[in-house]
GUDRENLUM-103441 format. One line per field, with one value per residue (C-alpha): chain; residue number from 1; z, x, y. Coordinates in pm, 1 decimal. Each point is the difference from the previous one (the first is absolute). Layout:
// residues N
unit A, ...
pos NUM, ...
w Z, ...
u X, ...
v Y, ...
// end
This chain:
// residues 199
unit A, A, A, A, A, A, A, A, A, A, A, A, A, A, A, A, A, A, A, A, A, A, A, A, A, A, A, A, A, A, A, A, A, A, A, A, A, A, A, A, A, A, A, A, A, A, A, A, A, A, A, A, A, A, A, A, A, A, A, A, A, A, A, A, A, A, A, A, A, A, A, A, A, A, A, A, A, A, A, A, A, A, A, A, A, A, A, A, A, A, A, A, A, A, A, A, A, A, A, A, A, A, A, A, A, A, A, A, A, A, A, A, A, A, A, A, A, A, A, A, A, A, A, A, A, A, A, A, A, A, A, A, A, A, A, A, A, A, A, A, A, A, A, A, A, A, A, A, A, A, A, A, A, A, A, A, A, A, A, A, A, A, A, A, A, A, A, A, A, A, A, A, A, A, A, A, A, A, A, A, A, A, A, A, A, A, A, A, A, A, A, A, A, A, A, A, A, A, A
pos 1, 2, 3, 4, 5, 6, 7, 8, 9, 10, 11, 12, 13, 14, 15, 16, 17, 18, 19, 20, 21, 22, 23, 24, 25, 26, 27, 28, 29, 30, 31, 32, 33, 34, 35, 36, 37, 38, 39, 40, 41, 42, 43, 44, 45, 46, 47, 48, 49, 50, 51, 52, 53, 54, 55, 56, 57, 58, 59, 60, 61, 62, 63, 64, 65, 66, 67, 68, 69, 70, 71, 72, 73, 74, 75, 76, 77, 78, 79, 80, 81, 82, 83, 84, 85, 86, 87, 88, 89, 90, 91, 92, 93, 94, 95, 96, 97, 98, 99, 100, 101, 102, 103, 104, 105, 106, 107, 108, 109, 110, 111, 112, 113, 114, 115, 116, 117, 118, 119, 120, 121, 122, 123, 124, 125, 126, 127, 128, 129, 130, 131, 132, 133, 134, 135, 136, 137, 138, 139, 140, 141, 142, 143, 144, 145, 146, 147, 148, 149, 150, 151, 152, 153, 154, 155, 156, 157, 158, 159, 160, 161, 162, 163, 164, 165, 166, 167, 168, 169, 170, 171, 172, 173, 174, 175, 176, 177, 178, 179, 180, 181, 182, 183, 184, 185, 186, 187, 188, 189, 190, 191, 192, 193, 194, 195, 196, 197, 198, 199
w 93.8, 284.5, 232.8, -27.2, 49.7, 325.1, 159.8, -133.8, 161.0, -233.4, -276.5, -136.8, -22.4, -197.3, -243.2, -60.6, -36.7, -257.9, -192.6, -35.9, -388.8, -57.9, -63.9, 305.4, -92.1, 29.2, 356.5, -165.2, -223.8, 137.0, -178.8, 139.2, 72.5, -44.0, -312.7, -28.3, 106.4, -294.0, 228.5, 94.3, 291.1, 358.3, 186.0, 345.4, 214.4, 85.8, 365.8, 84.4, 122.7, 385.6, -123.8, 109.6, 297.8, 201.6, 371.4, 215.9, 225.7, 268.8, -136.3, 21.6, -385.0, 31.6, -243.5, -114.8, -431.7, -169.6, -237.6, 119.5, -96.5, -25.9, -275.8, 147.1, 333.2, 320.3, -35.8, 100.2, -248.9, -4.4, -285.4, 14.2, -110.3, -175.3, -372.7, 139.9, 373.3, 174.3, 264.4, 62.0, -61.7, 225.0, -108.9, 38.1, -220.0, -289.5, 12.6, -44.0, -295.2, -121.2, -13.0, -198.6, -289.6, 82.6, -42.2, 257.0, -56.3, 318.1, 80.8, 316.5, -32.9, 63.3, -362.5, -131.0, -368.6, 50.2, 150.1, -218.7, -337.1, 154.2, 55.2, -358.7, -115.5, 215.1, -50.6, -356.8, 102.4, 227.1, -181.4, -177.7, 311.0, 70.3, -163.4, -252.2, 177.0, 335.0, 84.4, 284.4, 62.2, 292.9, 216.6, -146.3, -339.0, 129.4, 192.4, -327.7, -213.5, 316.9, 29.7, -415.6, 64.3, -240.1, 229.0, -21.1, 381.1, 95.5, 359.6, 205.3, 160.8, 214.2, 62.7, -343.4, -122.6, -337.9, -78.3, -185.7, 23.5, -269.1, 164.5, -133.9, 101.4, 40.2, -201.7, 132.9, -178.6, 142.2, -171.1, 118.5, -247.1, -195.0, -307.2, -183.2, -288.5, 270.7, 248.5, -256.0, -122.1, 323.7, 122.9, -379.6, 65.6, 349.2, 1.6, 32.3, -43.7, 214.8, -170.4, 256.7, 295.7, -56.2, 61.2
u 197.6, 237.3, -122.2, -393.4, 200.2, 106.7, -284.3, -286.5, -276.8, 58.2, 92.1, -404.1, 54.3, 334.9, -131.9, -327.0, 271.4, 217.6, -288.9, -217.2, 122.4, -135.3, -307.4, -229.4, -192.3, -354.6, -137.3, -256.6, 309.1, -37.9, 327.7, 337.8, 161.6, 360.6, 131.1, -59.7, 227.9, 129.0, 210.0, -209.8, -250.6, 91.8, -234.8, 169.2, -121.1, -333.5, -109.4, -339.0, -271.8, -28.1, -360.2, -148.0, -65.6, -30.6, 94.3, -235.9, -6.9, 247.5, 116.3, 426.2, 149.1, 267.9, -27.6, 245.4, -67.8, 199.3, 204.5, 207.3, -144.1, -345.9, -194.9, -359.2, -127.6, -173.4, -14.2, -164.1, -206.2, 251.0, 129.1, 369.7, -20.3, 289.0, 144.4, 320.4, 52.2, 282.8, -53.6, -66.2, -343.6, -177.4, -56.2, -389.0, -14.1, 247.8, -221.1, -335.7, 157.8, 110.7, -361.1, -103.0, 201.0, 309.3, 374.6, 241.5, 333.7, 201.4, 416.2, 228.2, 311.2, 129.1, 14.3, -173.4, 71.6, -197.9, -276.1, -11.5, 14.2, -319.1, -181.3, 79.7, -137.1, -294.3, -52.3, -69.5, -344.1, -97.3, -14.9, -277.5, -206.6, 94.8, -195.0, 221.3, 7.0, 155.8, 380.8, -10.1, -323.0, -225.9, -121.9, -321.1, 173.0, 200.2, -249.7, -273.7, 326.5, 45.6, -319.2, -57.2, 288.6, 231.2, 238.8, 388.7, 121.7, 364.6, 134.3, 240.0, -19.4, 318.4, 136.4, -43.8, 254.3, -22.8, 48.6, -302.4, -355.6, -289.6, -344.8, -324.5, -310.4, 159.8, 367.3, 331.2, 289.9, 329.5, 279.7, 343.1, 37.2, -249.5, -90.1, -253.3, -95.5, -98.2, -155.1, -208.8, -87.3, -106.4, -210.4, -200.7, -81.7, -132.0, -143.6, -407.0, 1.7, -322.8, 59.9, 270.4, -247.3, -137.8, 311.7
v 208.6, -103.0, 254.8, -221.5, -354.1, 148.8, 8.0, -228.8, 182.3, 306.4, -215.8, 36.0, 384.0, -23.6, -223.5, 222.4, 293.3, -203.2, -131.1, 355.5, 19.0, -332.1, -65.4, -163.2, -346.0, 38.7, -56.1, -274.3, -184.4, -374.1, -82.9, -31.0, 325.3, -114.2, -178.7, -406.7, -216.4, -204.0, -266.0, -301.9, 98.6, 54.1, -143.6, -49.3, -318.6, -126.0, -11.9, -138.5, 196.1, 72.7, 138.4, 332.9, 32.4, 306.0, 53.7, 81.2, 361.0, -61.1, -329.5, -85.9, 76.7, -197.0, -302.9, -309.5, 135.1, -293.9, 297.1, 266.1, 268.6, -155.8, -68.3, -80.1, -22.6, 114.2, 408.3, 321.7, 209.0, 263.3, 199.0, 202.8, 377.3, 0.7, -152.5, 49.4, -99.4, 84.1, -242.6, -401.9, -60.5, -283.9, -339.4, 28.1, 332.0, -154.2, -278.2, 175.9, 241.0, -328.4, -120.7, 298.3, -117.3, 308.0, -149.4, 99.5, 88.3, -30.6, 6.7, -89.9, 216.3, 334.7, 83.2, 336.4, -135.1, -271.7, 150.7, 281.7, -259.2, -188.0, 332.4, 137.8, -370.5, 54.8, 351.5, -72.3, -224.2, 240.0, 313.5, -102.1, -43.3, 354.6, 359.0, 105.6, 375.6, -149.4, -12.0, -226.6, -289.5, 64.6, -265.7, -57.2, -28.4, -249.1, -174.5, -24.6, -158.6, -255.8, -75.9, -57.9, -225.0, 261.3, 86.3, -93.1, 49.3, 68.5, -26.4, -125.9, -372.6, -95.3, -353.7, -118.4, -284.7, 200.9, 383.4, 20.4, -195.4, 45.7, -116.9, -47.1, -208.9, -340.1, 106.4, 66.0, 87.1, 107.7, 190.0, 115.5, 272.4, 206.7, -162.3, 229.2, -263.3, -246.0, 227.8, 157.2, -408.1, -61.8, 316.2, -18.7, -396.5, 90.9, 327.0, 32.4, -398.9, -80.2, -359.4, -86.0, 91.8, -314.6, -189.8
// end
């Protein structure tokens, strides 16, 4: 399993490879994928709405969102193609996957184990959203979870004050370590919660 930490991008495929002698969770289960959390909830911290607004064809993206990463804003209706990304994604696409009810899971460091523990975490989610007979998601698989609001996202974001941020419409929690029990708290009180789109 230290070969998929290295690089998070494959980590998806490693996980599928580990995990064929289990059985898969049904594509329609609307229950947590991972085990509850019994610790008290991890919520993160409240940040109020910058609404939903969309920028315009041609209109500047750059945008003063009071959280870093953002939790709500001015965005483009733009969905990644990926579960697992091995690059930064832009403010105005977290923010519209944020919309959607998906939870991101993001880290600043040069730290394979890291990245590869958030990916197994999100991995877990996302394999529901996938056909049982495919190996690795394709875009449109992807794309339906994201747009469901399904979808646990992993990727990169430098210049964080933390090594690792969870962020969900209007939530942000920050971690220096992985902490499965609060991770896994946090992504199961967020996930597909159309509730907090009206905060």
């Amino acid at each position: 399993m230290l070969a998929c930490a290295m690089i998070a991008a494959s980590a998806l495929g490693c996980a599928k490879s580990a995990s064929s002698t289990a059985s898969s969770p049904s594509p329609s289960a609307t229950t947590s994928a991972a085990p509850q959390a019994s610790a008290p909830p991890f919520l993160g911290t409240h940040y109020t709405s910058q609404g939903h607004r969309h920028f315009a064809d041609g209109e500047p993206t750059s945008f003063d969102y009071n959280s870093d990463p953002p939790t709500s804003g001015p965005h483009r209706e733009i969905f990644n193609d990926v579960f697992i990304s091995p690059t930064p994604l832009p403010k105005y696409v977290q923010v519209h996957l944020l919309e959607h009810g998906n939870v991101l899971l993001q880290y600043d460091c040069d730290c394979p184990d890291i990245a590869g523990a958030l990916s197994q975490i999100a991995y877990r989610y996302n394999l529901r959203l996938m056909p049982p007979d495919r190996i690795q998601p394709l875009p449109q698989d992807v794309q339906a979870g994201e747009e469901a609001g399904m979808a646990v996202i992993v990727a990169p974001y430098p210049g964080m004050k933390h090594k690792i941020a969870l962020t969900a419409w209007t939530r942000l929690a920050t971690l220096d370590a992985i902490d499965e029990l609060k991770i896994i708290s946090f992504i199961d009180s967020y996930l597909h919660n159309q509730t907090n789109l009206s905060q």
